[in-house]
C-alpha positions in Angstrom: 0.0 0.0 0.0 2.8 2.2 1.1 4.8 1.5 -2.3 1.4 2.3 -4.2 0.7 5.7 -2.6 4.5 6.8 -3.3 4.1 5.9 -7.1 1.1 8.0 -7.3 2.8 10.5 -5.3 5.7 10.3 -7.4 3.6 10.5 -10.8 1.9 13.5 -9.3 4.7 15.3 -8.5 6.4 14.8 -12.0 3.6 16.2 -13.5 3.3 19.3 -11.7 7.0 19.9 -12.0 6.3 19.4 -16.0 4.9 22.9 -15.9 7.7 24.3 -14.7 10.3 25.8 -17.6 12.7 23.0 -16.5 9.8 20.5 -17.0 9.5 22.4 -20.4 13.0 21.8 -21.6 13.1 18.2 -20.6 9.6 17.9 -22.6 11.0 18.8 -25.7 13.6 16.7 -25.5 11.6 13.5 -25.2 9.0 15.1 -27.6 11.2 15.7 -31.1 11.9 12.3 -31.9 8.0 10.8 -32.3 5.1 10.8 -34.6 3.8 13.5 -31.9 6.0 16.1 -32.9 5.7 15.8 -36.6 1.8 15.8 -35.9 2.2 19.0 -34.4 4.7 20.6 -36.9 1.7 19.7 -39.7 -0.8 21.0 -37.7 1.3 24.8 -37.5 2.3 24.5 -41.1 -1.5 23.4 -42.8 -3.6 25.0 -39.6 -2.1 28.5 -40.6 -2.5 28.0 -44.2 -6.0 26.9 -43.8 -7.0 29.8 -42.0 -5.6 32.0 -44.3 -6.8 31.0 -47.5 -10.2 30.7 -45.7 -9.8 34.6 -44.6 -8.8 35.6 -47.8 -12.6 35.6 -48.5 -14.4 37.2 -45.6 -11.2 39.8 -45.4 -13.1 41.2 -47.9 -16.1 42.1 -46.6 -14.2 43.7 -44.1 -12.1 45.8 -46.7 -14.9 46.8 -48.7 -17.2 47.8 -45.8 -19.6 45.1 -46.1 -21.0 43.2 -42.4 -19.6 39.9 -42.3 -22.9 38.5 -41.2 -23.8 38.4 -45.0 -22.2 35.7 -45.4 -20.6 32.7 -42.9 -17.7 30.2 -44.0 -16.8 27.6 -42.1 -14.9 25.6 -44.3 -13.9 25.2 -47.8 -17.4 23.6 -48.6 -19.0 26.9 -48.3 -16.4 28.4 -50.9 -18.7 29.6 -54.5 -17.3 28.8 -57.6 -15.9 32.0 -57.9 -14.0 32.1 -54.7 -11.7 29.4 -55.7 -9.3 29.6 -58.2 -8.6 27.2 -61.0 -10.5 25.0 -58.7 -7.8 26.0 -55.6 -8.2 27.6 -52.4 -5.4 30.5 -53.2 -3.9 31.9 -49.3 -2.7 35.2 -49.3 0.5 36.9 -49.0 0.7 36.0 -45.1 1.6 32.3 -46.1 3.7 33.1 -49.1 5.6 35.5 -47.1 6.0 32.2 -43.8 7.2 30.4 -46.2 10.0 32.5 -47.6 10.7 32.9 -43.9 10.8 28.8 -43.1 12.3 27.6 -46.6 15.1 30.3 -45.6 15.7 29.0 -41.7 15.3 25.2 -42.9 18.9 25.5 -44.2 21.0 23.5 -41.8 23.5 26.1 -41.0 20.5 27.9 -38.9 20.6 25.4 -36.5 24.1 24.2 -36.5 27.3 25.6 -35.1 29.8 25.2 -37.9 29.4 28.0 -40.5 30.7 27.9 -44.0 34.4 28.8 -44.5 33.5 31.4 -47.0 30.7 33.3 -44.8 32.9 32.7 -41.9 35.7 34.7 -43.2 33.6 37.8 -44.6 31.3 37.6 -41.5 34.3 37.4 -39.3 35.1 41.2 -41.4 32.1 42.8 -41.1 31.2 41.7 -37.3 35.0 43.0 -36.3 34.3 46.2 -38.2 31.1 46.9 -36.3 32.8 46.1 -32.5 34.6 48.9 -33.4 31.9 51.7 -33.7 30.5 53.3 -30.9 27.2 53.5 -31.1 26.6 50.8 -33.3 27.6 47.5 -32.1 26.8 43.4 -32.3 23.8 44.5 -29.6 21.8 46.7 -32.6 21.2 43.2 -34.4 19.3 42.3 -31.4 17.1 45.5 -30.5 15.3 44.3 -27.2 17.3 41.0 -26.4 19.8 43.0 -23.9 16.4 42.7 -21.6 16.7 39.3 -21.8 20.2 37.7 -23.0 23.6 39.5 -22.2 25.3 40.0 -25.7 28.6 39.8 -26.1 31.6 38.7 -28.7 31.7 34.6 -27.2 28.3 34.9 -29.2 29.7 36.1 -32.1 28.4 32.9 -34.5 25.4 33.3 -33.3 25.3 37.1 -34.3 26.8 36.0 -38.2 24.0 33.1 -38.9 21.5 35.7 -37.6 22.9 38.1 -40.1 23.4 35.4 -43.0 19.9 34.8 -42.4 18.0 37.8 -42.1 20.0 39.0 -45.3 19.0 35.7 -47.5 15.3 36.6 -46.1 15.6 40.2 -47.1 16.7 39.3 -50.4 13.5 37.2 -51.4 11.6 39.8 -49.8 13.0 42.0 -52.8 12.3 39.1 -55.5 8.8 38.6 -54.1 7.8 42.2 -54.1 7.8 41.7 -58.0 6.7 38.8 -58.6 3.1 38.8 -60.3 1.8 35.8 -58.8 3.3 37.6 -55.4 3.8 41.2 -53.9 1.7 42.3 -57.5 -1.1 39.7 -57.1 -4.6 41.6 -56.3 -5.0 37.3 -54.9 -2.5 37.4 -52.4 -3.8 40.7 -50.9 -0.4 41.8 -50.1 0.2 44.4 -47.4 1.6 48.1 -47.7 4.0 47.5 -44.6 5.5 44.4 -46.7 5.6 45.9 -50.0 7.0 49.6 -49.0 10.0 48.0 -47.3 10.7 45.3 -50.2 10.9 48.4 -51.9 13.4 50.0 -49.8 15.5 47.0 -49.9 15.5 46.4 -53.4 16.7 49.9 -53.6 19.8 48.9 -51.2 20.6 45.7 -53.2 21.0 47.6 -56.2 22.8 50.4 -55.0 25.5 48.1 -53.5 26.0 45.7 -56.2 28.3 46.7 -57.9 31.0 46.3 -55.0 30.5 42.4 -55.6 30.5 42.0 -52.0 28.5 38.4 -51.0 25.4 38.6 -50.5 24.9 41.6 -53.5 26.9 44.1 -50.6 23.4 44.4 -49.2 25.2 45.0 -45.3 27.2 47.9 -46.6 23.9 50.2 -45.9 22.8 48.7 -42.5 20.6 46.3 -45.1 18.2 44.0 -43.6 17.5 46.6 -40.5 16.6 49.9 -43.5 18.3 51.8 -40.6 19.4 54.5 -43.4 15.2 55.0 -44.1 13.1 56.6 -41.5 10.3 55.0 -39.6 6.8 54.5 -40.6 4.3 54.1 -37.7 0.9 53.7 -39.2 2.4 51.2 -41.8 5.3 49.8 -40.0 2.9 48.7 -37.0 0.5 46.2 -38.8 0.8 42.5 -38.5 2.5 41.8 -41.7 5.6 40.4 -39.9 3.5 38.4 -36.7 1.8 36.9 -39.9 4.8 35.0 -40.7 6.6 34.5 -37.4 5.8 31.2 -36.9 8.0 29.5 -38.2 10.8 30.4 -35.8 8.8 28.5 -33.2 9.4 25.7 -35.5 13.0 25.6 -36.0 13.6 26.8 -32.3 10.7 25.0 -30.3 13.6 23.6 -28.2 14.7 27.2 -27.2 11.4 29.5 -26.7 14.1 32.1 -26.0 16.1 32.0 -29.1 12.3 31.8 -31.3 11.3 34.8 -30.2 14.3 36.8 -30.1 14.7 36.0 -33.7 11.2 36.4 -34.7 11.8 40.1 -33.1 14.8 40.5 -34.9 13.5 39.5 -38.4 10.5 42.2 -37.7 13.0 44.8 -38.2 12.9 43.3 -42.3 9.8 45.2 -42.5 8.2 46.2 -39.7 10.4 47.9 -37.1 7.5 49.4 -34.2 8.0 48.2 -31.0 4.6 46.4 -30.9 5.2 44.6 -34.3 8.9 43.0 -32.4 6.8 42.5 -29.2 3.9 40.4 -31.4 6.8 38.2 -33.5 8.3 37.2 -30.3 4.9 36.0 -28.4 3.4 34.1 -31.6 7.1 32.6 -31.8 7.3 31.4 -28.6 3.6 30.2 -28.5 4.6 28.2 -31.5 7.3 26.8 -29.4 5.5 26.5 -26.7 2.6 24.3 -28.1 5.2 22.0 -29.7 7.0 21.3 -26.8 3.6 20.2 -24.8 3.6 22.9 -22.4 0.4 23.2 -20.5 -1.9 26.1 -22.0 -1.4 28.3 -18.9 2.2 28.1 -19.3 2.0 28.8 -22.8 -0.4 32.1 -22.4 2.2 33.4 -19.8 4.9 32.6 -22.0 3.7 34.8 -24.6 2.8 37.2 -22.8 6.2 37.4 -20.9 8.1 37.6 -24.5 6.3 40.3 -25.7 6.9 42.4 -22.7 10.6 42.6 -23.2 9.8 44.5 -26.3 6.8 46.0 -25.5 4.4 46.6 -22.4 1.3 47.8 -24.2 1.2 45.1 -26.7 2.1 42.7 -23.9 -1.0 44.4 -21.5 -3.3 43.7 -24.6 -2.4 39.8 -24.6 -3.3 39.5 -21.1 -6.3 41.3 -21.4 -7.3 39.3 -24.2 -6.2 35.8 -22.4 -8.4 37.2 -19.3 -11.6 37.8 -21.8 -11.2 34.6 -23.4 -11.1 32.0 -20.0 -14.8 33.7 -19.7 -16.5 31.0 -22.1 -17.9 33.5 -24.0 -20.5 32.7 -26.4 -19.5 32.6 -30.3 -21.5 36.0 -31.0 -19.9 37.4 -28.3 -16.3 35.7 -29.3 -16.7 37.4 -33.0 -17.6 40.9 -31.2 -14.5 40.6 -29.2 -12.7 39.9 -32.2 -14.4 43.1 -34.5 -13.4 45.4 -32.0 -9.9 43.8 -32.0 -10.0 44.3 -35.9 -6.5 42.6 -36.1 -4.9 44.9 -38.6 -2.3 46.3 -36.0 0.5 43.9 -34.7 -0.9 44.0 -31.2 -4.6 43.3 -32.4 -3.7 40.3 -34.3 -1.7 38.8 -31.6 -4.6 39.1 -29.0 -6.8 37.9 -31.3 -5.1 34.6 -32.1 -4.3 34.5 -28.1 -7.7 35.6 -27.4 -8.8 32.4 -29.7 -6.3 30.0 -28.3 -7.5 30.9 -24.7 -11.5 30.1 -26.0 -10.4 27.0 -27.9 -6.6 25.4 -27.0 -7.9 22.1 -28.2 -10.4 22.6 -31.0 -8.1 23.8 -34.0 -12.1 23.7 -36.7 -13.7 25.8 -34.4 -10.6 28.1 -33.6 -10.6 28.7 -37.8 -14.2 29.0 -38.3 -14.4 31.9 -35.3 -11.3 33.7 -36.8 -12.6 33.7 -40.6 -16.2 34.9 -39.8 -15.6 38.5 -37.7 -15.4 42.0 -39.6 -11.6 42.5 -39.5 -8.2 41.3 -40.7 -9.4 37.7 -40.6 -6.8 35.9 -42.8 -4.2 36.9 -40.4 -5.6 36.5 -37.6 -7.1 33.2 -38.7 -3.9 32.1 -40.1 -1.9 33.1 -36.8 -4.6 31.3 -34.3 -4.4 27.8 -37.1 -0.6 27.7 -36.3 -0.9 28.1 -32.7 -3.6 25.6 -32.1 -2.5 23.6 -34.8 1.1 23.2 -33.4 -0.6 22.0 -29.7 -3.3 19.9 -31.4 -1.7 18.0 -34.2 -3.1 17.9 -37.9 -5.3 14.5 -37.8 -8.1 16.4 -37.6 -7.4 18.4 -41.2 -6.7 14.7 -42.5 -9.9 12.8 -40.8 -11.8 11.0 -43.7 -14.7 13.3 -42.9 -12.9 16.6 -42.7 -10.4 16.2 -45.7 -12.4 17.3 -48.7 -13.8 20.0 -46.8 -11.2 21.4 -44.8 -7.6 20.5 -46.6 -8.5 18.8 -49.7 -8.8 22.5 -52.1 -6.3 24.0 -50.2 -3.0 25.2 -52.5 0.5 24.0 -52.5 -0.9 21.1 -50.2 1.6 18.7 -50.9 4.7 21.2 -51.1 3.6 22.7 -47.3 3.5 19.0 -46.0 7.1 18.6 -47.8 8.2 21.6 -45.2 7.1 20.5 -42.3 8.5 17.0 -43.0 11.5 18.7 -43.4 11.5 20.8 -39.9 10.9 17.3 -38.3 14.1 15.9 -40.2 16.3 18.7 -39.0 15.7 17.4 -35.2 16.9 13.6 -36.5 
């Protein structure tokens, strides 16, 4: 008897230490190496994508000034003829745009030490030169981590694959900007805040190439960070970087630190407002977060922890949002929550999707359906909240025999997005 109450003592214990951010780390190390993981990194990858190309219908209503009670979607069944295209649900620039971001971080020198001889050595150049300025050190390619990780030159590989990256990101920003099926696609509904500072890099690629410096000299103007063009508030504040943040909770969801100071980091691409850094680094974390198996309590704090280092308003609205939605409020009242959110800012879409993982952390349908039927930004926001409860939930419900023609089936570039996240899940093996 005595041996039976100290293994259920024992059990109980482990559990509630699980909660605990040493509980989380030994979680994901037991987690990456199953079918559960890769359920989860399909469920982020497709659960986004679905909510997006779903959104990318009822976002109009919203941008046209039409009520979104005229008409309700709840999944790709309710699509008209004319809503698809060439018999495909198209998403919008939101998932074009992740997937620059994750086909970029899936090379394997993002996650490994050793960096390549000939990066190493120009790198090693252009991080000495910049020790040497005074005002402008290895600390401005990390604007809010000194909050939360001391920076100094023993991380000085970690500040070069952080600048290899962001720069190969930046420079298929610059491609997709022109690309007709991409940044000039009336489809994709791309976003001012993307396309203005595509622009402006474009413009520094150019004027730099000719010194034939790798990548295209883009660094010798401050590049990725635009710091030589001045800041935008109304445009560089929406949630056209938190729509594609995701994926650093992907490649990091070992190191909820490192996703979201990264995902901060790469807001500064387009999108260099406090709030729009403070809403990359909760959804990144989140991501993380929900792969790892960290209790939904945990994960809400989490994000709303991460954010704060960057910025307390946009932080204040997540916990606001995370105290509305453990109210079990009806779905009318969940939609009118979400209209007066609107999403379009960086800090409205992240308490929306939090808002709707609060209401719904286990129900990834019903998470979508709320998200694409409110009068607002609802392909973001739908496609945020689809990656956040997807990555806790898993994708079998996308693939169930009675949800598949409905809910995955039309969906575009199906195949090639189940390719990624098969590869995310290989870079852990």
């Amino acid at each position: 008897m005595k041996k039976k109450f100290f293994h259920l003592f024992a059990t109980a214990t482990l559990l509630f230490f699980m909660t605990s951010l040493d509980a989380q780390n030994y979680l994901n190390k037991i987690t990456f190496q199953n079918d559960t993981f890769k359920n989860k990194v399909l469920g982020c990858v497709l659960g986004s994508a679905v909510g997006d190309a779903l959104g990318r219908i009822t976002e109009r209503y919203w941008m046209y000034g039409q009520g979104y009670n005229s008409r309700v979607i709840n999944n790709f069944k309710d699509f008209k003829q004319t809503d698809f295209i060439n018999e495909v649900a198209l998403y919008t620039d939101d998932t074009q745009m992740a997937r620059i971001v994750l086909e970029t971080l899936l090379e394997k020198a993002v996650r490994k030490e050793q960096i390549k001889t000939e990066d190493q050595n120009f790198y090693e150049k252009y991080y000495n030169h910049f020790l040497t300025q005074k005002n402008d050190g290895p600390h401005r390619l990390f604007p809010g981590w000194e909050t939360a990780i001391h920076i100094n030159p023993a991380q000085k590989n970690e500040i070069i694959k952080l600048e290899i990256t962001m720069t190969k990101i930046a420079i298929k920003f610059a491609e997709w900007v022109d690309d007709p099926d991409g940044g000039q696609s009336y489809y994709r509904a791309p976003g001012i805040g993307c396309i203005s500072a595509s622009k402006e890099i474009q413009k520094l690629i150019n004027e730099h190439d000719e010194t034939n410096i790798p990548p295209k000299g883009i660094y010798r103007a401050n590049g990725w960070t635009r710091n030589i063009f001045p800041m935008k508030p109304l445009t560089e504040g929406g949630c056209g970087s938190v729509m594609r943040a995701y994926p650093f909770g992907l490649i990091f969801a070992d190191n909820p630190q490192k996703a979201a100071a990264w995902s901060a980091a790469h807001s500064l691409l387009t999108h260099r407002t406090n709030m729009a850094k403070a809403a990359c680094a909760a959804m990144a974390a989140g991501v993380a977060c929900c792969i790892g198996g960290a209790n939904i309590n945990y994960t809400l704090q989490e994000m709303e922890n991460y954010a704060k280092q960057y910025d307390f308003e946009t932080a204040n609205m997540i916990k606001l949002a995370i105290e509305e939605g453990r109210k079990k409020l009806t779905d009318d009242k969940i939609k009118q929550y979400l209209t007066n959110l609107e999403g379009k800012l960086a800090n409205q879409a992240i308490a929306a999707a939090t808002f709707l993982l609060t209401c719904y952390p286990n129900d990834l349908l019903k998470v979508i359906e709320l998200a694409v039927n409110f009068y607002g930004d609802t392909d973001s926001v739908a496609s945020m909240a689809g990656a956040l409860v997807g990555a806790r939930v898993g994708v079998n419900v996308l693939f169930d025999q009675k949800n598949f023609n409905n809910w995955l089936n039309p969906l575009e570039n199906r195949k090639e997005l189940i390719q990624l996240a098969n590869q995310v899940v290989n870079m852990y093996r």
